[in-house]
C-alpha atoms as one frame of an Amber mdcrd trajectory, in Angstrom:
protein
  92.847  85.497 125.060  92.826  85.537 128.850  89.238  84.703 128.914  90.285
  81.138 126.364  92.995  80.301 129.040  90.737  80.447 132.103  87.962  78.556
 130.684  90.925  76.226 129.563  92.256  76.317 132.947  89.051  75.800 134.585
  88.046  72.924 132.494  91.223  71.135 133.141  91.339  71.831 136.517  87.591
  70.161 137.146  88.799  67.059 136.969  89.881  67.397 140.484  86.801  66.054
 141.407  85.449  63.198 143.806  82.099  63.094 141.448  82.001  62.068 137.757
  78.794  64.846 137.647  80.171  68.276 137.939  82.614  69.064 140.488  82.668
  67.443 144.239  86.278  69.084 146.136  86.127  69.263 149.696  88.462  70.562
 151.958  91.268  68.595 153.445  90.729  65.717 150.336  92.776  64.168 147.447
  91.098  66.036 145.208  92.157  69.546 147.156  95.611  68.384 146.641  95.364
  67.528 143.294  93.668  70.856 142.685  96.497  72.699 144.711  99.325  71.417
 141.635  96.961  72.786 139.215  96.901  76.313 141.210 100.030  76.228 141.856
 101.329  76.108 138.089  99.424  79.164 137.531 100.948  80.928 139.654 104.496
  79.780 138.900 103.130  81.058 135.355 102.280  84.464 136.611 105.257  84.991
 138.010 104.286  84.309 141.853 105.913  81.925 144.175 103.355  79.700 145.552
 103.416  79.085 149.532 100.712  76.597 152.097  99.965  77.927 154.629  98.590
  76.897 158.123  95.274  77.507 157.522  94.942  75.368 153.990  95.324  78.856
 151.733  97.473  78.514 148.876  99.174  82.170 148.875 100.859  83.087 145.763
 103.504  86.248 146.093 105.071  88.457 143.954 108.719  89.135 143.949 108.506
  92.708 144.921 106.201  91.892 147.741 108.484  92.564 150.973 108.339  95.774
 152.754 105.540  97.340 150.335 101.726  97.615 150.799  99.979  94.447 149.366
  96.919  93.667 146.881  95.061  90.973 148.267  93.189  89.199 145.249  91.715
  85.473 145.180  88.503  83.337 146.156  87.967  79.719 147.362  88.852  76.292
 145.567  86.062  74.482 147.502  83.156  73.384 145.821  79.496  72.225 147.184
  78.815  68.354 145.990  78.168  68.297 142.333  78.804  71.823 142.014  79.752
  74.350 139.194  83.235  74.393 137.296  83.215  78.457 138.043  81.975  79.196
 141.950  85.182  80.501 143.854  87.886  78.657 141.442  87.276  81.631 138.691
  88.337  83.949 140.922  91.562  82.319 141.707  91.690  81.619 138.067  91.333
  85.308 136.897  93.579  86.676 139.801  96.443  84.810 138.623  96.178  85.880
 134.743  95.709  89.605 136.542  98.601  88.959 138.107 100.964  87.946 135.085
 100.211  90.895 133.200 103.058  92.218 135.679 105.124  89.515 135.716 108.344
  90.895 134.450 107.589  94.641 135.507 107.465  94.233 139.373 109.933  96.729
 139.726 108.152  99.562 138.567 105.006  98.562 140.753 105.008  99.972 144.343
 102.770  97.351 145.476 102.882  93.600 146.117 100.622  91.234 144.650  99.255
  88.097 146.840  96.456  85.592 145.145  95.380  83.423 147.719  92.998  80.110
 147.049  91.239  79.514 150.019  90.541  75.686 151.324  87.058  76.153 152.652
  84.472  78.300 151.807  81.328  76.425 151.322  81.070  74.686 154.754  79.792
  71.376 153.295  82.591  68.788 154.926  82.588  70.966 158.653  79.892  72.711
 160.096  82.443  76.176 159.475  84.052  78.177 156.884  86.201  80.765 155.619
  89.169  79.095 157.901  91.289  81.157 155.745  90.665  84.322 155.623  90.032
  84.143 159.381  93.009  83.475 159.903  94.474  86.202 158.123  92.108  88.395
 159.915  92.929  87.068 163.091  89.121  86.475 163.963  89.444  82.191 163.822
  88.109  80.072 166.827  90.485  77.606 167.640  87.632  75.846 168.502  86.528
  74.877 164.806  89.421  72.441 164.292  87.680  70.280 166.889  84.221  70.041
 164.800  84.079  66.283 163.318  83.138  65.886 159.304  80.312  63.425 158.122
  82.540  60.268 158.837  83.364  61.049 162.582  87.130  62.932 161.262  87.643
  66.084 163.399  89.186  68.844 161.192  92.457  68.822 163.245  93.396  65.038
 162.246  92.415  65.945 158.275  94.415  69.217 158.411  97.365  67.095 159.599
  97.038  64.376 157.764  97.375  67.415 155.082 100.482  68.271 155.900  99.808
  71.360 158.310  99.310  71.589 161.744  96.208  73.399 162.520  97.749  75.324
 165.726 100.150  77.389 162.974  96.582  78.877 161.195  96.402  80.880 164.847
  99.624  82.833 163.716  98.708  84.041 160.363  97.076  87.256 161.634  98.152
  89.989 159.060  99.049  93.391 159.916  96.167  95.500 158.392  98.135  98.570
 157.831 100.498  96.520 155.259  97.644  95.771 153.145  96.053  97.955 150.373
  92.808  96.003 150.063  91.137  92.937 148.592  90.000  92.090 145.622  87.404
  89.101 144.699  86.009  88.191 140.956  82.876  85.870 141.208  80.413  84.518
 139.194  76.914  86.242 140.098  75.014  83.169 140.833  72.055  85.141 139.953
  70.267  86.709 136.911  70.818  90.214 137.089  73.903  91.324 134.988  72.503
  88.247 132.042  69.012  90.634 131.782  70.786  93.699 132.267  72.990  92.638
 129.465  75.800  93.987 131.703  79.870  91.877 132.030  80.797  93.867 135.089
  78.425  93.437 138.083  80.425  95.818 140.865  78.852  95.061 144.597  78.152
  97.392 147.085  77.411  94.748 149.584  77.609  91.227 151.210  73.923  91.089
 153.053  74.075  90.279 156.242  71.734  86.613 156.890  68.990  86.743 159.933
  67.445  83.154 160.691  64.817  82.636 162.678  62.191  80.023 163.834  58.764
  79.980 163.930  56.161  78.555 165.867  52.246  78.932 165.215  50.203  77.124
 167.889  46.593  76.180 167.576  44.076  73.641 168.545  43.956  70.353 166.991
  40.727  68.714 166.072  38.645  66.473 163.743  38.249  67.448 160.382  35.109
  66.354 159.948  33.225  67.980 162.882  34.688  70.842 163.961  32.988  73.905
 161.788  34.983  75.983 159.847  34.147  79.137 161.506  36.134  79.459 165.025
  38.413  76.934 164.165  42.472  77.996 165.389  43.540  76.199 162.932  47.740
  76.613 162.839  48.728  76.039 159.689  45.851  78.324 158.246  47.625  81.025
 160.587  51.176  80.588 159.419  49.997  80.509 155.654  48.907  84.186 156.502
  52.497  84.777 158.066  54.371  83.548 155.088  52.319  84.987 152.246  53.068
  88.748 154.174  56.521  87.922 154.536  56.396  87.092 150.672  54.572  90.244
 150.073  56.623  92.360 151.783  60.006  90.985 150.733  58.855  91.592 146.849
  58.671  95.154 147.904  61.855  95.931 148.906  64.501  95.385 145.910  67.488
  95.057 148.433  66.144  92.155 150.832  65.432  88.241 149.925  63.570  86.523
 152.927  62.759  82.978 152.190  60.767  80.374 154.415  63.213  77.374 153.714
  61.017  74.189 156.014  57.929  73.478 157.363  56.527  70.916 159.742  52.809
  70.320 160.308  52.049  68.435 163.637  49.785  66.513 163.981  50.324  65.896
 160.222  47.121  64.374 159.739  45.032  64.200 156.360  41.689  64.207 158.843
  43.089  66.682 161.586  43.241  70.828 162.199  46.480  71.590 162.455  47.525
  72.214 166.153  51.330  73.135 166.000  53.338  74.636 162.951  56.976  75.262
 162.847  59.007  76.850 159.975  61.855  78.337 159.316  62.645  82.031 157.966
  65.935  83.282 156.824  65.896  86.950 155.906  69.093  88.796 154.250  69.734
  92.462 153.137  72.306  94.492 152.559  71.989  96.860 155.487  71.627  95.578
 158.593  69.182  98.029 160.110  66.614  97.495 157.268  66.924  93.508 157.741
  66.063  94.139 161.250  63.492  96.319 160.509  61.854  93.991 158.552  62.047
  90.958 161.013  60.452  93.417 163.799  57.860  94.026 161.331  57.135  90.974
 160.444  57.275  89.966 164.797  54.611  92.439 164.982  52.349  91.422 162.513
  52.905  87.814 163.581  51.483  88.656 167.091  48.467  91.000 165.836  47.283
  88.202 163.245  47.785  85.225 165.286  45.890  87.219 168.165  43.360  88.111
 166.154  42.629  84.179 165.043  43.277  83.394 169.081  46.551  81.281 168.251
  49.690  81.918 169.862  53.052  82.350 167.741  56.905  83.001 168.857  59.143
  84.071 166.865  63.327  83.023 168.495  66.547  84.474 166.350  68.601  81.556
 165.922  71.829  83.303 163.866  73.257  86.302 162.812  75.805  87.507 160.379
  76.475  91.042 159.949  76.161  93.215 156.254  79.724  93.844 155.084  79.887
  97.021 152.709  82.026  97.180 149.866  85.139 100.116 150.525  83.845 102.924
 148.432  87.549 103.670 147.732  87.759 100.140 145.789  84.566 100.269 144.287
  85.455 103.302 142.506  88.696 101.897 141.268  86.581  99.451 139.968  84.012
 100.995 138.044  86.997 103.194 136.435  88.761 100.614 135.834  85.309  99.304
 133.896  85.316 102.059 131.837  88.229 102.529 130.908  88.269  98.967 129.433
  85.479  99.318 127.409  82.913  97.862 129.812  79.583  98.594 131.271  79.425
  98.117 134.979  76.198  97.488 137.311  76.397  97.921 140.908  74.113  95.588
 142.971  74.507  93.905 146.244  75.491  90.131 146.939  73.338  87.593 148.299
  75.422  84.822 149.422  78.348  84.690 151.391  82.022  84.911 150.146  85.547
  85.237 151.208  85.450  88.946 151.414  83.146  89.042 154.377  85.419  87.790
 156.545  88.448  89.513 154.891  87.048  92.891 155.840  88.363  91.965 159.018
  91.753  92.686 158.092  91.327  95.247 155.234  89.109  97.231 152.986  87.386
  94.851 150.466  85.691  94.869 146.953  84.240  92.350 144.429  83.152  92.076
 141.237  80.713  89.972 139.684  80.534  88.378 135.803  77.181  87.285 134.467
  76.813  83.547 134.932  74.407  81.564 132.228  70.660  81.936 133.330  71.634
  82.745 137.005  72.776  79.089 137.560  75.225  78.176 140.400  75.822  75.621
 142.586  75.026  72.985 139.845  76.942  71.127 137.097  75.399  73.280 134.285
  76.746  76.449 135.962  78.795  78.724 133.615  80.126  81.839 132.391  81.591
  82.691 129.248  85.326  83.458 128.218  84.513  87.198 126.935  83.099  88.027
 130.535  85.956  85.937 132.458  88.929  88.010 129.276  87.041  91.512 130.680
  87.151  91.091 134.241  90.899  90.133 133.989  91.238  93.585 131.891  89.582
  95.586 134.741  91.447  93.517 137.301  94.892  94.818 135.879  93.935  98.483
 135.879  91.935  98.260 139.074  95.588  97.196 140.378  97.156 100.105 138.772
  94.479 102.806 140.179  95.474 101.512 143.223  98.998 101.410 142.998  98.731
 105.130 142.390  97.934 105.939 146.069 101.535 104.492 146.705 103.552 105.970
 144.060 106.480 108.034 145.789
């Protein structure tokens, strides 16, 4: 039942859309607005009074919310361009029918009940994200609402021409101790739970993201008469560096490193190779062993290159830290699987959500549903209503687990 009315809901609500070819919303647009009605009546239906605030987040509350500890649940609106009907929107989709299963009862709960739907999570329109819940964490740069989209707009002007006045979002900072945690449903965008066979994907992690360039430098030269043997060939040399980093990366089941460009200079079809830059982007779920690995893969850069006398450097051009999953929550979760019926998986996250920058303010936890053949990010993305029906039912008693801590 809940599972028909999100994938009604979510249907209906992907017409919000600047793109005739699955789903185009950006931040700060008509189609965010038009999107915001459609959130907005679910909320109204679960019982929740909907509320914009400063920072673009659509924050709907419960009626017993004042002066009791609050159970943060929600996800992102945003889409990328000709995205999914599911990424982010399911969760504010599934959040609200969690939510009405207590509408009428919020007496008896000791704790309030806030879905928020996020403007920006993506980072497609502004070269930033997750305005939102930085806000609410009280970690946003003021500075962001200067950055200028595509067309020349700075965030500021779209923000006001909005509605909201961008200076507000640095008031939103939440208190940390009036908050009993958040909760974020997700599609997987990956295989795993579909193979396992598994609804209920439980994650122990957001992996932190590494990204570094790399230069291999060599000695150009004709490809006709320069022999073989001696030449330092660049591009020769960083085919070495990526197949280890490959090799390595396949060996460890908790890390994804992935060489993303590549540039070949002089880019000849008659010339050695004298200069190669690419890219690498490592990500794990533990910070240490991501680190480990790029110092590993530093050293063998140098020994190799050495060895085939070209010279490589290796420069760290961004960093975002591993966010664990409260073990507190995650249990919750996973009894809150069972007791529905479910099977449960835990695995680790590879891309970036709301959460991260939510456990800022508070302990956090997601949950994942299998999404059809690990597709995301694409108009054929989907998940079915019997996974979206069970991680509403685990939603509800993950709630009520929680609400025990605060029974008087």
């Amino acid at each position: 039942m809940n599972g028909s009315i999100a994938a009604e809901r979510l249907s209906a609500i992907s017409a919000c859309s600047a793109s005739e070819e699955g789903v185009t919303r950006l931040p700060w647009t008509p189609e965010h607005q038009a999107a915001l009605r459609e959130i907005t009546r679910w909320m109204e239906d679960a019982g929740l009074t909907a509320e914009l605030d400063a920072a673009g987040t659509l924050v709907g509350r419960s009626p017993n919310a004042a002066g009791k500890p609050v159970i943060l649940m929600g996800s992102h609106q945003d889409s990328v361009p000709n995205g999914g009907h599911f990424d982010g929107i399911m969760g504010i989709a599934l959040a609200c029918l969690a939510a009405k299963r207590f509408n009428g009862h919020w007496d008896e709960l000791p704790v309030g009940i806030e879905v928020l739907a996020f403007a920006d999570e993506e980072g497609v329109r502004f070269p930033t994200a997750l305005i939102g819940p930085r806000a609410l964490a009280g970690t946003l740069d003021p500075a962001v609402f200067e950055m200028t989209d595509g067309q020349g707009v700075a965030m500021r002007a779209a923000m006001g021409a909005f509605g909201i006045n961008p200076d507000d979002a640095m008031t939103l900072r939440r208190d940390p101790a009036t908050i009993a945690g958040y909760l974020e449903a997700h599609i997987e965008q990956g295989p795993v739970l579909e193979a396992a066979k598994v609804p209920i994907g439980i994650v122990t992690a957001i992996c932190g993201i590494a990204r570094f360039t790399v230069a291999v430098t060599g000695e150009a030269g004709h490809a006709g008469t320069v022999p073989m043997k001696g030449r330092r060939d660049a591009l020769v040399g960083a085919a070495r560096l990526i197949g280890e980093i490959n090799t390595r990366a396949v060996a460890d089941t908790n890390l994804r490193a992935t060489v993303g460009t590549i540039s070949v200079k002089p880019g000849a079809v008659n010339a050695v190779p004298s200069v190669v830059d690419f890219t690498l982007e490592v990500r794990a779920d533990d910070d240490a062993r991501r680190d480990r690995f790029a110092d590993d893969i530093t050293a063998f850069a140098k020994e190799t290159c050495s060895a085939a006398g070209l010279r490589v450097s290796i420069t760290r051009t961004y960093e975002q830290r591993a966010v664990p999953s409260d073990e507190g929550l995650m249990v919750a979760l996973a009894e809150a699987t069972k007791e529905t019926g479910h099977a449960s998986l835990r695995l680790m996250s590879g891309a970036t959500h709301d959460a991260s920058a939510m456990a800022d303010l508070c302990p956090v936890a997601m949950l994942f549903i299998p999404c059809r053949a690990g597709v995301s990010h694409r108009p054929d993305e989907y998940a079915d209503a019997v996974s979206m029906g069970a991680a509403v039912d685990v939603l509800e008693q993950t709630i009520k687990r929680i609400s025990i801590r605060y029974e008087a």
